[in-house]
N, C-alpha and C positions, 0 to 999 in steps of 0.2 A: 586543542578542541575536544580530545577525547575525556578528560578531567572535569567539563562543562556540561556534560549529557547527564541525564536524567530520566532513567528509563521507566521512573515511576509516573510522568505526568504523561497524563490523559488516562489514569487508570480507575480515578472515581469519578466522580458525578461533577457535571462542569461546574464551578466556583469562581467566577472571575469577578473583577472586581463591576460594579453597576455603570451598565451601558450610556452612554451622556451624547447628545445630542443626533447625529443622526445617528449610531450604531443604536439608540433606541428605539428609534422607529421598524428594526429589522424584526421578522418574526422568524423563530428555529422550530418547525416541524418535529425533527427526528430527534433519535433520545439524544439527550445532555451529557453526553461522555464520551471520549476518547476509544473506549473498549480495547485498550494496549496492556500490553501487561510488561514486567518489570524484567522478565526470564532469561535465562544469557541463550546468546545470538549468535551468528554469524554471517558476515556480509554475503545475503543470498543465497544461505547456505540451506541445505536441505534438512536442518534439523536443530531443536529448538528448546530449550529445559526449563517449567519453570513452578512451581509451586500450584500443588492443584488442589483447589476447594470446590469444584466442580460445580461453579458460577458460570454464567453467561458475560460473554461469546467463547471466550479461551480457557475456561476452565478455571482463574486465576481472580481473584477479586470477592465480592461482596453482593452481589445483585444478580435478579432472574431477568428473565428474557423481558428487551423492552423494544417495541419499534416505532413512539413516540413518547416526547415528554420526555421528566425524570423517571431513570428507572428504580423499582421498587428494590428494598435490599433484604437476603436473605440471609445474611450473616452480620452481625453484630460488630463484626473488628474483624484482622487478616486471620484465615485459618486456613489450611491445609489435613488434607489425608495420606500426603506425602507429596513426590513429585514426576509429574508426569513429562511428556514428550510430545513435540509436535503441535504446534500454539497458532492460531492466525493471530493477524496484528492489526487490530483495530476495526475490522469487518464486524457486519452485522448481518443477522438474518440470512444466514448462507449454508444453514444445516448441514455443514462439514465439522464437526469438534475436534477428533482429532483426541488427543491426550490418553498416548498407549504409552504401555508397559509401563506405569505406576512404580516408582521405587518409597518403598517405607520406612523410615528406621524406627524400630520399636525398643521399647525398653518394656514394654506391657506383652501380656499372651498373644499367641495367634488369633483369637477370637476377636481382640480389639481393632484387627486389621477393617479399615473403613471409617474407625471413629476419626474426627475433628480435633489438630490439635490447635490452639492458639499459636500465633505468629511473635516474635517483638525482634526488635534488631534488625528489622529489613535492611539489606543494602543492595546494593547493582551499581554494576558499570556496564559499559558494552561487551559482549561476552562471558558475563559473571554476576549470577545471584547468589546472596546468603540469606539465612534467615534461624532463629535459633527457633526451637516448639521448645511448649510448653514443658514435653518431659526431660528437657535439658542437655537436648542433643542439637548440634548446630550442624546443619548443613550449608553446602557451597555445590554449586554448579557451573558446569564452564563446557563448550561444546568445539567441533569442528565441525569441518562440512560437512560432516556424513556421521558424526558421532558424538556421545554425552558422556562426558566424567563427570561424577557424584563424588564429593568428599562428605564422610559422617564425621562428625567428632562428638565422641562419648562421654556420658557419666561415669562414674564407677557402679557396676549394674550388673549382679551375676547372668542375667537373662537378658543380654542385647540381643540383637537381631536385624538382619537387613532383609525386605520381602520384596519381591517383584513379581506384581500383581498382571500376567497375562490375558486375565479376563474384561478390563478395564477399560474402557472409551467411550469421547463423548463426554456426557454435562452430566452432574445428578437432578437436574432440572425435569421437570414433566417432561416427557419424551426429546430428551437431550442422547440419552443413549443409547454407545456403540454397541452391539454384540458381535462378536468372532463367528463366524462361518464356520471355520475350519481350524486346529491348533497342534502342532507338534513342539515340544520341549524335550531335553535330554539332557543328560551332566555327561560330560567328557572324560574330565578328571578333576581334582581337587581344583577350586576357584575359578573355573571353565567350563559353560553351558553355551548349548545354542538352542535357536527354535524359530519357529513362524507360524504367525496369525494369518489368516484371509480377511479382511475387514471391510467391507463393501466394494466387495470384488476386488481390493488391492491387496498379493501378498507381503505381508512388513517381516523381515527374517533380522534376526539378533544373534552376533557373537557377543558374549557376555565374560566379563573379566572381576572378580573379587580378590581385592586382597587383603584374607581375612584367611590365614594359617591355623590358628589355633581353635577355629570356630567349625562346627559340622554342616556339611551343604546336605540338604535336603528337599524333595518335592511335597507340592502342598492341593489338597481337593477338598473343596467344602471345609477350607479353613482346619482339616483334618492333614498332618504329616504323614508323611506315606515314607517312614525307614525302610532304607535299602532300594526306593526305587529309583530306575534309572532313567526316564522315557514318563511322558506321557502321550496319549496321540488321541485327538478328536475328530474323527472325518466327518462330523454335520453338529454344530451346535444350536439348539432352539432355544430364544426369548425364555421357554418357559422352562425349561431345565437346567440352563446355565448358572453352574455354583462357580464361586474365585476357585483358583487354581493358576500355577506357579511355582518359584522357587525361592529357597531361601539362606540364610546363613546366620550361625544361632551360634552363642556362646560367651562366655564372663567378659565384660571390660574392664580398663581402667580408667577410670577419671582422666580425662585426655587424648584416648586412645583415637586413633584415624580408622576409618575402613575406608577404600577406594575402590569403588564400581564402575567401571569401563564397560561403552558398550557400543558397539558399533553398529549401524543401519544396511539397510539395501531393499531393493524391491525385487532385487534378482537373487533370493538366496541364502544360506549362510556362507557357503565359501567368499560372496562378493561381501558382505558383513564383515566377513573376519579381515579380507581383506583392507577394507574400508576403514577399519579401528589400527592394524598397523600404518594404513599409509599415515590416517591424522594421528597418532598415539605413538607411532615406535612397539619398543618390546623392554617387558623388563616392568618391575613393580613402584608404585608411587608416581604417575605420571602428569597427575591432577595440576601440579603446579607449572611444568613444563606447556604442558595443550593451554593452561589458560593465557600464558605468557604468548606464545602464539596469536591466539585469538587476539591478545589485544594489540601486537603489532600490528593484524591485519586491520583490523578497524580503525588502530590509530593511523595508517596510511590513508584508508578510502575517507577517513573523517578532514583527513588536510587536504582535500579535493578545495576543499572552499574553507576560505581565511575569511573573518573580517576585521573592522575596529572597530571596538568599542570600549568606554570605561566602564558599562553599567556591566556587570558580573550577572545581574537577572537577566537582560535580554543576550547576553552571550549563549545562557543556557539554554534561555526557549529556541535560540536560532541553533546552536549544536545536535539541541536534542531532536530538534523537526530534522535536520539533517540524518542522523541518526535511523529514525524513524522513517525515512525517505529509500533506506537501502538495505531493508530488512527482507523484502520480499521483490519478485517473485520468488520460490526456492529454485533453485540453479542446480540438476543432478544428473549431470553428464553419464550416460550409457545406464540408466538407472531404470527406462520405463519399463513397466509388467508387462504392459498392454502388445506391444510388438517386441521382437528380438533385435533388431540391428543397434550397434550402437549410434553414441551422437547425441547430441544435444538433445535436454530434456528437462522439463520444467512443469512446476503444480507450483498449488496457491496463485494461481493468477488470480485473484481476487478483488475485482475484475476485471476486466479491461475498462468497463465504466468507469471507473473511479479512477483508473490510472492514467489514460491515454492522453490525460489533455496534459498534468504536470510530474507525475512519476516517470512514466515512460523515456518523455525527452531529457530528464533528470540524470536519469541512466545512458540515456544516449548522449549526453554532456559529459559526464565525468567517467563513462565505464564504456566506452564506445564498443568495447571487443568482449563484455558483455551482453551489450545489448545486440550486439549480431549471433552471438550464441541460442538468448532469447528468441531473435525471432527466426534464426533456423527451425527452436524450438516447436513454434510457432507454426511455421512453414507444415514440419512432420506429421504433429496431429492432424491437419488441416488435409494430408497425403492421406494417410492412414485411416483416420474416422472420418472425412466427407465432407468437413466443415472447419472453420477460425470458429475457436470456443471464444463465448465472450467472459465467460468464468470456466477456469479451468484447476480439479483439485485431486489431490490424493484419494480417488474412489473411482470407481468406472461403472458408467450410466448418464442418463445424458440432461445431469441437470448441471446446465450452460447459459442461466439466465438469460433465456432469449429475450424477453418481453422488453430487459434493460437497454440494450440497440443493438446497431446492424451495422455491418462492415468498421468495427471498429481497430481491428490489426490492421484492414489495410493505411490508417492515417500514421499507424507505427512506420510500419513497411516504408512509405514512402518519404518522412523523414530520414530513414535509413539511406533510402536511393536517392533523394537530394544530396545529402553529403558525402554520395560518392565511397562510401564505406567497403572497403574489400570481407570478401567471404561470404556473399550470397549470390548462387546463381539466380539473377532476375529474369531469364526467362522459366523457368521451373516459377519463381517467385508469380510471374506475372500469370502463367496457368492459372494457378489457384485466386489468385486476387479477381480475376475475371470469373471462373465457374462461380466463388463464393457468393456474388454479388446477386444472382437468380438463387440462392435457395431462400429457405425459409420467408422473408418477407419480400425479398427479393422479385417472386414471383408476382404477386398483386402491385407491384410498383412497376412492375415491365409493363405487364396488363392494364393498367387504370391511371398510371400514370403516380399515385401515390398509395400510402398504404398507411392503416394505422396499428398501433400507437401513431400518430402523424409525426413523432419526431423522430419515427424511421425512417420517411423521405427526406428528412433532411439528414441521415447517415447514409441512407445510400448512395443519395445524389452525388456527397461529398466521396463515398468510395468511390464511383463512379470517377471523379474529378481525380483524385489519388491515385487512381490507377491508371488513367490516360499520360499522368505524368510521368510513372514509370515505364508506359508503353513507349515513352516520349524519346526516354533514356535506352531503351533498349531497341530503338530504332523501328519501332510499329507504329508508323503514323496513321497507317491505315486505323488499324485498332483505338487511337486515339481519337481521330473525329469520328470514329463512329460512337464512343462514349461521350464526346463534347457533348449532342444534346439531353443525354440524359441525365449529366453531370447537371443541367440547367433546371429540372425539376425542382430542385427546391424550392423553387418560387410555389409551385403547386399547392404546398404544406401552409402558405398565409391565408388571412381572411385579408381580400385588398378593401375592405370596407373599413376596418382596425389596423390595419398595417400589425399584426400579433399573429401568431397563428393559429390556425382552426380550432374548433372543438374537437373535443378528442379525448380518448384516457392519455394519464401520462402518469411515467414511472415515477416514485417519490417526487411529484410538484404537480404546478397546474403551467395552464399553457405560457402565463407570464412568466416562470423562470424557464423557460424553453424558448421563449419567442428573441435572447437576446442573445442567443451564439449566434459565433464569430463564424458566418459562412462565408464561404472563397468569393461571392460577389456581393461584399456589402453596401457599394454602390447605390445596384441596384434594390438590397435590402430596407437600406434609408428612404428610398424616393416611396417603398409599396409603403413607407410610416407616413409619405407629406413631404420629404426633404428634411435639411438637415434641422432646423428647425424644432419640426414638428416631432422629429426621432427624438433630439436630447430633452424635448420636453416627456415623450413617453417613458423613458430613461429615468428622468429625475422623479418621475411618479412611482415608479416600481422601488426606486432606491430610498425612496420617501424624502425627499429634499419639501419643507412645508409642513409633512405629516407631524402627529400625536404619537409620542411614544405608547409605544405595545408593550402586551402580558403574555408571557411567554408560557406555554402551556407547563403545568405543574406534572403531577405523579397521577398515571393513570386519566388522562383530560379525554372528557365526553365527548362523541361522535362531531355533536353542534359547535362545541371551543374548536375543535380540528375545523372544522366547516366553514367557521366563521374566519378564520385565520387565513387558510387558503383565498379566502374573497377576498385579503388586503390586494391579490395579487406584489407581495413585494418580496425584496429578496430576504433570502434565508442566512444572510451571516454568516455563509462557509461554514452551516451548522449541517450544508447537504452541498451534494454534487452538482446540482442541473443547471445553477446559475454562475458555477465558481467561474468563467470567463467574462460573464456581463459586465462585470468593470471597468475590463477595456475596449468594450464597444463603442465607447464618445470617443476614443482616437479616432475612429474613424467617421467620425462629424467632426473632427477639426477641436474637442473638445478637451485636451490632455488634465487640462485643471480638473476636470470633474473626475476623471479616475484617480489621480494623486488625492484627493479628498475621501474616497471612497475607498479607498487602499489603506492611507493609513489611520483612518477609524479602524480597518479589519484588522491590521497588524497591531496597530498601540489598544486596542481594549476585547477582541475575539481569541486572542491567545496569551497565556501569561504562565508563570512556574505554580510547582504544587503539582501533587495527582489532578485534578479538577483544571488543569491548566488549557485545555483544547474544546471547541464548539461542538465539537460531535464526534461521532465513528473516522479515525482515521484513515481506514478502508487502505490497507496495505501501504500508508503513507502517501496516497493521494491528497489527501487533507497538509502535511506537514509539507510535503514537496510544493504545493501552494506559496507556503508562507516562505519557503526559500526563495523562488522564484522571485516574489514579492520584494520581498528585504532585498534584493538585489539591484530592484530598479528592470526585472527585465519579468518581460510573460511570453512564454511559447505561444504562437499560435499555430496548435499542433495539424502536422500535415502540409502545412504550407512553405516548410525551410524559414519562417518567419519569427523572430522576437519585438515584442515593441516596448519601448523605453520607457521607464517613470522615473520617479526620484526615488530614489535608494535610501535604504531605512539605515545605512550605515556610511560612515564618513568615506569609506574605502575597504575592499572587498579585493579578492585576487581565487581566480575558478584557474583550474587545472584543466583544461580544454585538452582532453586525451594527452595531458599531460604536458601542455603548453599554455602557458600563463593567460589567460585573461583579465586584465584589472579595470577594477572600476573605482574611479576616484572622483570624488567631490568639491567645490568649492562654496564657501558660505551655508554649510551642514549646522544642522542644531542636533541634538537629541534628541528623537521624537518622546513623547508625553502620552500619559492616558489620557485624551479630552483635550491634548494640547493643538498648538497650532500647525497647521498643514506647510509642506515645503512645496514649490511649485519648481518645475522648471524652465529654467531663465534660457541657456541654450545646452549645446551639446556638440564637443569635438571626440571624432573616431579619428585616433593615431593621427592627432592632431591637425584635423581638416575639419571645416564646422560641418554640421551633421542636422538639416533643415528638417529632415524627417523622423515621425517618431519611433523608427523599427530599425532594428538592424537585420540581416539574414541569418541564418545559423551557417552560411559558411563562411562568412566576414565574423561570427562567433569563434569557430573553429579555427578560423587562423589566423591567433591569438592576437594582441593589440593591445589599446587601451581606450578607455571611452572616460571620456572627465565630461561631469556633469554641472553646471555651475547653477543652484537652486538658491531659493528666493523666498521673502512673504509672501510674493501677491503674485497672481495666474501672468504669464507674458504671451506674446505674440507667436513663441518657439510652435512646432507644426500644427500650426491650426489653418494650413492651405496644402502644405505636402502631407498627401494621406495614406494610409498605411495600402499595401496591395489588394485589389482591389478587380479577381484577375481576367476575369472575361470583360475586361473595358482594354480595347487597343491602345489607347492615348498612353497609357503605362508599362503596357508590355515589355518592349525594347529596354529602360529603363529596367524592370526589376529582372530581366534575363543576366540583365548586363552585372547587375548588384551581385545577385545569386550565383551568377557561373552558368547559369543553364543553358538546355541549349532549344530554343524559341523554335 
């Protein structure tokens, strides 16, 4: 699987091949790019390396800031001003940049330090970029969890030089950039420096390793060397006074020669830094090849979470690399917060829970189970400590937590978690906070009035509301449970019962049509406020455009009125945005499964394909990518409920590592899906060999493990179009999905 990834697609502007039948009638809102970058990785690891042209979002690419449309470009072809640290992945609009301590190799003067060089020779794997500049020096990067090795390889050049730039962060974009608060540096001894920035209110402290004997280390201010000093120390830096400053290493090369720069991270320190680069690094010179070999066992393990088969070599790679893409973030940095002392679980770049919860989150809670309880201990702590579940949570302190995007959004994590029973969280401490969280912020005017807007906050509270009586369930407070049953039921509150849609209202990136078709805990009675079933899948088919005129998708820079008018299609956005990526399989539950297999694999066979340009939009931490895994599988979380519901599978046969116990899904009468080709249906469905009437399985009939054969077809069949997915405040099924689930009713 590892050999199949392709860390360069989704990193330019989308290119996919032209949309044909219904995937034309979709319109994409938000910008046309992936915003990933190519940088070497590690599975959740706290830290990240990768080529920085100080482009928008990650620092890494070609283009400014765009939050529709195509984005505009600011660079011509790949260039760098050397290479930075600490990248988000595929987010947008999240004024966190990130890309400290800059490493430079120069063969030119100090003065040059900031110029552009040209790129050529890109390559990446997971855990490893190279990339040669223009002045003929190739670099290589490769990281651990807490740490970044830089290999140079030189020209013959009396005047090389390696520069790391402390004053650096953030975008060179119109107010892209970071400036340092506060800054200490000092040389040790020969090839051995440490120091620390304060960077919006986070301190970043470096143990620093060169191995470069023959070359002089030296400190640098205003791009001026400073012979003989030892120390620098900044206690207040200002926007307007801030000159570069750092350190360096300078001296003759040979044609070929290596320099190796090691450097360890921490938030607590240099002693924790220095620790941090021996535990990932060892001791001892030349390590560059050792850490990367590492890195890629580890990746090549979490990448064989998930097998499939295929002969097509292109869609192996889009499915690896979305995988890939799927387990880059959150950063995972055990005993590492600034913000409090205790150790324990601790985690930034949650970037956000919006984007993640409904298919990254369960993604991790599928294949990394004893991760994802680290996470949401994580989770749990802030939540202790600052007052509140951040719905964006990032390497800065202050309290921008994208509220506006929703509300109670950990707790539908949480309670996946407490469905399957997962050891290592105490739930009642857990269930504290899931109960206080639910009254703050919007929390309040929904206690009050019954709903609150944005209005598609009553439908996250409701649902928190709902998710939290479940683990009250678990934790034996049934009291506490029915007292959240009715407020669990407000959702209804958030519809217009005139439209069966929901109210007027702002709504975060969409309008109220791609909000009006999540998958809430009683779509039952969701369907009837639409007319019945009927009347739903006909609302359904208008929004998805089944009948429509293919659409123009907004170009570069598109006028107030093209946005304006686009939103009026009311239709979906093509997994080019977040707010409808569940709508799909809303018709399972009208009895509809053919209209989600139709609508799925338009998304999979023409909204994702190879190439940089290969993804619909911002992958947003691998929300986007974890999608189309899910997808290609034949299964969709419907997150918070312990629920997956079934389609046909984009591959003949698939095998998931279910915390480490086999999951396989296999096929009968499989074709090779096609760009524009023809749709699989499915015919029936045996779980560990008993037919299987309904179209969902649970996540704990997931988790312990089995097999599911799916036997699919040309044409739509009779298979659950009367057994409907859960459905939970309706009695008549209770019993029944207790029973599936393990729960206990």
């Amino acid at each position: 699987m590892i050999d199949h990834v392709d860390p360069f697609i989704g990193t330019e502007v989308t290119s996919l091949a032209p949309q044909t039948g219904l995937a034309a009638t979709w319109w994409w809102p938000k910008p046309q790019i992936g915003n990933t970058h190519p940088g070497a990785t590690y599975p959740l690891g706290m830290v990240s390396a990768c080529a920085y042209s100080g482009a928008y979002p990650t620092g890494y690419g070609l283009y400014d800031l765009s939050l529709e449309g195509v984005p505009s470009t600011i660079h011509a072809g790949p260039v760098a001003s050397g290479f930075s640290h600490f990248q988000q992945s595929g987010t947008g609009a999240i004024r966190k940049y990130y890309n400290y301590f800059r490493v430079t190799p120069m063969v030119e003067p100090l003065d040059a330090l900031g110029r552009l060089w040209e790129l050529s020779d890109e390559r990446a794997e997971p855990g490893w970029y190279s990339a040669k500049l223009d002045s003929g020096i190739t670099a290589e990067l490769t990281v651990g969890p807490k740490s970044a090795v830089h290999r140079y390889t030189f020209p013959d050049d009396p005047n090389a030089r390696v520069v790391i730039d402390f004053s650096l962060g953030g975008l060179s974009i119109p107010y892209g950039s970071t400036i340092p608060l506060r800054a200490h540096l000092e040389m040790l001894e020969p090839g051995v420096a440490q120091g620390e920035i304060v960077v919006e209110g986070t301190p970043i402290a470096v143990y620093i390793e060169c191995d470069a004997p023959r070359w002089r280390q030296m400190l640098f201010y205003d791009r001026r060397l400073m012979p003989g000093g030892k120390r620098l120390d900044f206690d207040h830096i200002r926007p307007t006074t801030l000159r570069p400053f750092g350190l360096m290493w300078a001296g003759p090369s040979r044609a070929g020669e290596t320099v190796e720069v090691r450097i360890g991270f921490s938030l607590r320190g240099v002693e924790q830094a220095k620790k941090n680069l021996t535990d990932d690094c060892g001791n001892g010179p030349a390590r560059f090849g050792v850490r990367r070999e590492k890195t890629r066992k580890t990746w090549r393990k979490q990448l064989r979470t998930i097998s499939v088969e295929t002969d097509s070599v292109e869609r192996q790679t889009v499915f690896s690399t979305a995988l890939y893409h799927s387990l880059i973030k959150p950063c995972l940095a055990a005993s590492e917060s600034p913000f409090w002392p205790s150790d324990g679980p601790f985690a930034f770049d949650i970037s956000t829970m919006w984007d993640i919860y409904r298919t990254q989150l369960p993604l991790l809670t599928t294949l990394m189970p004893e991760r994802a309880v680290e996470l949401a201990n994580a989770l749990l702590t802030i939540c202790e400590e600052e007052g509140n579940f951040p719905i964006g949570y990032r390497m800065a302190k202050g309290s921008d937590r994208f509220s506006r995007q929703g509300s109670a959004l950990a707790h539908t994590f949480l309670a996946d978690l407490c469905q399957l029973g997962l050891p290592g969280i105490d739930w009642e401490w857990a269930l504290v906070h899931m109960s206080d969280d639910l009254r703050r912020t919007y929390g309040e005017e929904f206690l009050l009035h019954g709903e609150t807007h944005p209005i598609s906050h009553t439908l996250d509270i409701a649902f928190g509301y709902f998710t939290t009586a479940k683990v009250a369930r678990r934790v034996g407070d049934r009291a506490l449970a029915e007292q959240f049953a009715p407020l669990a039921e407000r959702w209804i509150n958030a519809f217009d019962p005139a439209s069966g849609l929901l109210k007027d209202s702002t709504y975060y990136e969409g309008s109220r049509y791609n909000y009006s078709f999540r998958l809430v805990h009683d779509m039952a009675a969701r369907i009837e406020l639409s007319g019945g079933r009927d009347a739903f899948v006909a609302q359904l088919d208008a929004f998805f455009g089944y009948g429509a005129p293919a659409v123009t998708q907004p170009g570069n820079r598109p006028a107030v009125a093209e946005m304006l008018a686009g939103y009026a299609l009311g239709r979906f956005e093509g997994l080019n945005n977040e707010p409808d990526m569940e709508a799909p399989w809303a018709y399972h539950y009208a009895g509809r499964p053919d209209r989600t297999a139709e609508i799925v694999h338009n998304v999979l066979t023409q909204q994702f394909g190879p190439g940089r340009g290969g993804l619909p939009g911002n992958d947003d931490s691998g929300g986007l990518s974890s999608w189309f895994v899910w997808a290609s599988l034949g299964l969709f979380p419907v997150a918070g409920q312990n629920t997956f519901l079934v389609n046909a599978p984009a591959f003949e046969s698939a095998v998931i590592s279910v915390g480490g116990e086999p999951f396989t899904i296999r096929t009968t009468g499989f074709v090779e899906p096609q760009h524009g080709g023809a749709v699989q249906y499915v015919q029936s469905v045996l779980l560990n060999g008993e037919p299987l009437e309904r179209s969902w399985i649970s996540g704990t009939e997931l988790h312990s493990a089995g097999e599911l054969h799916v036997e699919l077809g040309p044409e739509p069949s009779d298979w659950a179009t009367t057994v409907l997915p859960p459905s939970w405040p309706n009695p008549a099924r209770e019993q029944l999905i207790h029973s599936i689930q393990g729960d206990t009713p």
